[in-house]
C-alpha positions, 0 to 999 in steps of 0.5 A, spaced: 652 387 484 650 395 486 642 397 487 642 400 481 645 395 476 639 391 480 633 394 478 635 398 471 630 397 466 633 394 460 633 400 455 639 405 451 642 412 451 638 418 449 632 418 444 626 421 445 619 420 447 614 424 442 607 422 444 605 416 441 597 416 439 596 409 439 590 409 444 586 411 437 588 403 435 590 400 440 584 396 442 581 394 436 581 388 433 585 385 427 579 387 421 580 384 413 579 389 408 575 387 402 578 387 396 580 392 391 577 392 384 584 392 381 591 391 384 598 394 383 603 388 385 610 392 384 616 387 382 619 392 387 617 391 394 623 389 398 631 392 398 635 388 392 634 385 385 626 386 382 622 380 381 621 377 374 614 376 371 611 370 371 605 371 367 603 375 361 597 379 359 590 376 359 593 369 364 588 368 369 591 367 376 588 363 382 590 367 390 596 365 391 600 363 386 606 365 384 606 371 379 613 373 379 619 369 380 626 371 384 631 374 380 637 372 384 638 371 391 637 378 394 630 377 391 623 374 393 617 372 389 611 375 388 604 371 389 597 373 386 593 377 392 586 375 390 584 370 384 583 374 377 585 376 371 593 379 369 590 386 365 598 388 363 604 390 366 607 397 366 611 402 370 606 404 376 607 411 380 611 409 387 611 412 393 618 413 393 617 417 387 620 415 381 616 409 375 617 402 376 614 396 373 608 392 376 603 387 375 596 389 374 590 384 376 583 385 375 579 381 381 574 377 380 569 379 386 565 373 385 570 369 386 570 366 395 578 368 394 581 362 399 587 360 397 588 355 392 595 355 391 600 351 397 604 345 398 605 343 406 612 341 406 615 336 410 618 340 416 621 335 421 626 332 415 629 338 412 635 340 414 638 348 415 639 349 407 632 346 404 628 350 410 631 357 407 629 355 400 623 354 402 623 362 405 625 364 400 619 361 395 615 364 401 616 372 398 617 373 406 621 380 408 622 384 415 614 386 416 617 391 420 618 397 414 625 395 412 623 390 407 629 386 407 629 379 404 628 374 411 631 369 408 638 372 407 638 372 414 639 366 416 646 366 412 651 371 416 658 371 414 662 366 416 666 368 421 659 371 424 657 365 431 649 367 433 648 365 439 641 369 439 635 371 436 631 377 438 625 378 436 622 385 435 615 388 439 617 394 441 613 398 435 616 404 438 613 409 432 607 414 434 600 411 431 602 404 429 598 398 433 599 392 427 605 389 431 602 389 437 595 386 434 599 380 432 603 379 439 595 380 442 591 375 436 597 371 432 601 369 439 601 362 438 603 364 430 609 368 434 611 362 437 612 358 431 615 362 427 620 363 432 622 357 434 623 356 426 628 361 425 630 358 431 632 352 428 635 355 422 640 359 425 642 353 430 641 358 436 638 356 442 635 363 445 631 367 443 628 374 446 622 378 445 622 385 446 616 388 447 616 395 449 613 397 457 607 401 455 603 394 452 603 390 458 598 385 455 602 383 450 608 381 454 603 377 458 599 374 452 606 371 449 608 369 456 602 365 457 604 361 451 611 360 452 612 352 452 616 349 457 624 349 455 623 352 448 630 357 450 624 363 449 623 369 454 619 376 453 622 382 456 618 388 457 623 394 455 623 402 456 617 405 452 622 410 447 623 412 441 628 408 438 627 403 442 624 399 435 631 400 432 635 393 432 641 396 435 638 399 440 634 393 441 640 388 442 643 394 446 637 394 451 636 386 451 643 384 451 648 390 453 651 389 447 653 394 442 654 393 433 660 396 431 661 402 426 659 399 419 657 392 422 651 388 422 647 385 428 651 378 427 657 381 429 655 381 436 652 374 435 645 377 433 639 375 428 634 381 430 626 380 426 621 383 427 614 380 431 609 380 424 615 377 420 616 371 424 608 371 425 607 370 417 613 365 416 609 360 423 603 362 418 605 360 411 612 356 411 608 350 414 602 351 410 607 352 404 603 359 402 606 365 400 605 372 403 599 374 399 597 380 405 599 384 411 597 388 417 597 396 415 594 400 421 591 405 419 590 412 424 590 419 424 586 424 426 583 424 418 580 418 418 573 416 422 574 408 423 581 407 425 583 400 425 588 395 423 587 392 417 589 385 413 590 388 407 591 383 400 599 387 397 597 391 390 590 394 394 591 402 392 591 407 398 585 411 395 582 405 396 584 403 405 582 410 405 576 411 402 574 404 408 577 408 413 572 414 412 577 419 410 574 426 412 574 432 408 578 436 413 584 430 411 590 433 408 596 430 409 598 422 408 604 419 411 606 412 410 609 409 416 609 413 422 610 420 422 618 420 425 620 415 419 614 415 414 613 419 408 609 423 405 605 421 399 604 425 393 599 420 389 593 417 393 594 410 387 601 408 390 599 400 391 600 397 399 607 393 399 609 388 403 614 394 407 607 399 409 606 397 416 602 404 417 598 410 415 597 417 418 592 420 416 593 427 418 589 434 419 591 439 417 592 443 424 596 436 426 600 436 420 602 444 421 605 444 429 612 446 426 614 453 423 616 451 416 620 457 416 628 454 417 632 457 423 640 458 424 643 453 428 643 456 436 648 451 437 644 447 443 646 441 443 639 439 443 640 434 437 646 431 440 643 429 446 637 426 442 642 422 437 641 414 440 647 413 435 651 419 439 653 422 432 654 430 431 647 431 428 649 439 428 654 439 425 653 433 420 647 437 418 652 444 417 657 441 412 652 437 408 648 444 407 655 446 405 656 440 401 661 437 404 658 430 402 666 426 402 667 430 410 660 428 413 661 421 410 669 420 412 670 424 418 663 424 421 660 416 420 654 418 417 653 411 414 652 410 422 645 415 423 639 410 420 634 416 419 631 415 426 629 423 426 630 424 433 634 430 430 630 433 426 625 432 432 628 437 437 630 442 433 628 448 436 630 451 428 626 446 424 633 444 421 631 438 415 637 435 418 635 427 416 634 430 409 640 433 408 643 426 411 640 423 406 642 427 400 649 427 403 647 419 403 645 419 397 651 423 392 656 418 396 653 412 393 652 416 386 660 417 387 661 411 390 659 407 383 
């Protein structure tokens, strides 16, 4: 083994490394946020089919208990947040846009709001099937933004062999701190929750990638690593994005997905560090996700921080507790590369929102809005960390050759990283063009 094979740090070819910010966070501890007078629970918090209303108008409901039941396998359901009273169910404004249906709860502020409503099952004698039921009725998805059910992970296909699962710390997306909280605070959670999915899957490994720049968090996770559990932490090289599954399991393992594939075409289920924190929390408790982590930062707020926050809290409320500053004037849900922008400050939290930015106008503005021709640098291909032709893809989605870009160029293989965009000398909206170009496909497609 050559010098250089010896001491390479574990990560992956190109991406880029914007400034992180993180410091604004970073050192403060997890904070709970009071509870709103009124909750919007969205049917629609995760990717496949919408929860199915259990209550009906005027039904009071304890914290806890299930309000919205799954609606097929592709599916979670959804637990009241805070004890209460149903007051109806509408179409709600979403960030993404578009109206969809969602419960509203009145909360009763005089209420202690413990959790009233869980059934510890019986976890030694539950066999692989029983303990994904048992996930699924948790309302449990990738924490980590994706939003994915978590319990239709632990049924990869058939002729997929897992030999590892891998979970993701790196929390590569500027401004965000919730997932190293949790490495910090809820390690002992971690730990249990990753020797669950462990033992769903029937795997006897399992890597923790944490990113270079927190140090402590690979120690806390080290310290409290039982002996022969086939768990290790492995500190990976700070860069964005270095969050991205395909990126992780190149960077830990070496291996690489195929064009189209799924990480367990290499053997690999991947989940994020807070998914695997609430399913050691809840799942042995028989609780279901009612709250989650949201980070809140920016040059617009004046208390920073990181936030327990009950799902349905609206985002006028986190604001307004995070001393939002008149100078605000942008707010991104998510991180800056891959979050967006919101239009109404009375979209709800959802189990997807790892984060919030809130923004100066002086900060949000860095780029010129004008829009410049191509100069052909290659800069965007030299970012790409799924070497695509990002230039060139943007050029004839611009002409509207959507079938060519999908065909010819694997647009289906860019995940909307935005390091493309990020490089561009003349600011050319590439990741928006590619998810137009993604979206005519799929129109034409069904």
């Amino acid at each position: 083994m050559t010098l250089g094979r010896l001491f390479r740090r574990k990560t992956f070819d190109h991406g880029v490394h914007p400034r992180d910010f993180k410091d604004l966070t970073s050192g403060l501890a997890i904070r709970r946020l009071p509870f709103a007078p009124r909750l919007t629970l969205l049917l629609s918090q995760h990717a496949g089919a919408p929860s199915r209303p259990l209550v009906r108008p005027g039904q009071e409901v304890v914290r806890g208990e299930p309000v919205a039941e799954a609606a097929g396998y592709v599916s979670v359901p959804l637990h009241a947040p805070a004890t209460g009273v149903v007051r109806g169910i509408e179409l709600v404004a979403t960030a993404q846009g578009p109206k969809a249906p969602a419960i509203l709860l009145d909360v009763y502020q005089g209420a202690s709001q413990e959790i009233l409503y869980e059934a510890p099952p019986d976890l030694q004698n539950l066999s692989r099937e029983d303990l994904q039921g048992l996930l699924q009725g948790t309302g449990i998805v990738g924490l980590g933004g994706a939003a994915f059910p978590t319990h239709v992970k632990l049924r990869p296909p058939e002729d997929a062999v897992l030999d590892t699962l891998i979970a993701n710390g790196c929390e590569c997306e500027p401004y965000l701190t919730c997932d190293h909280r949790i490495m910090l605070e809820r390690t002992d959670d971690l730990i249990a929750g990753t020797q669950l999915m462990m033992r769903a899957l029937d795997v006897h490994r399992a890597m923790i990638g944490v990113e270079d720049n927190k140090r402590d968090a690979v120690k806390a996770i080290r310290s409290k690593i039982p002996a022969n559990s086939g768990i290790s932490v492995h500190a990976v090289e700070t860069k964005y994005p270095q969050g991205a599954e395909k990126m992780l399991i190149e960077s830990l393992l070496r291996r690489q997905v195929p064009s189209g594939g799924l990480p367990s075409a290499v053997g690999v289920a991947v989940f994020n560090v807070g998914t695997l924190a609430a399913i050691g929390d809840l799942l042995p408790r028989g609780r279901g996700l009612v709250e989650r982590l949201v980070t809140v930062s920016g040059t617009g707020v004046s208390r920073p921080g990181n936030y327990l926050v009950p799902l349905g809290t609206p985002v006028r409320y986190l604001l307004e507790h995070a001393g939002a500053k008149p100078e605000a004037h942008e707010v991104i849900l998510g991180g800056p590369m891959m979050g967006m922008s919101v239009a109404s400050l009375d979209v709800p939290v959802t189990k997807g929102m790892s984060g919030m930015v809130v923004l100066e106008q002086r900060h949000s503005d860095l780029k010129p809005r004008q829009v410049f021709p191509c100069i052909h640098c290659a800069r965007c291909v030299e970012a790409c960390p799924m070497h695509l032709n990002p230039s060139l893809m943007g050029q004839l989605a611009a002409k509207r050759e959507y079938t060519t870009v999908a065909q010819e160029h694997h647009l289906f293989d860019c995940f909307e990283c935005g390091c493309c965009s990020y490089v561009c000398p003349s600011n050319i909206p590439l990741v928006q063009y590619f998810r137009i170009a993604k979206a005519i496909n799929r129109e034409q497609a069904a």
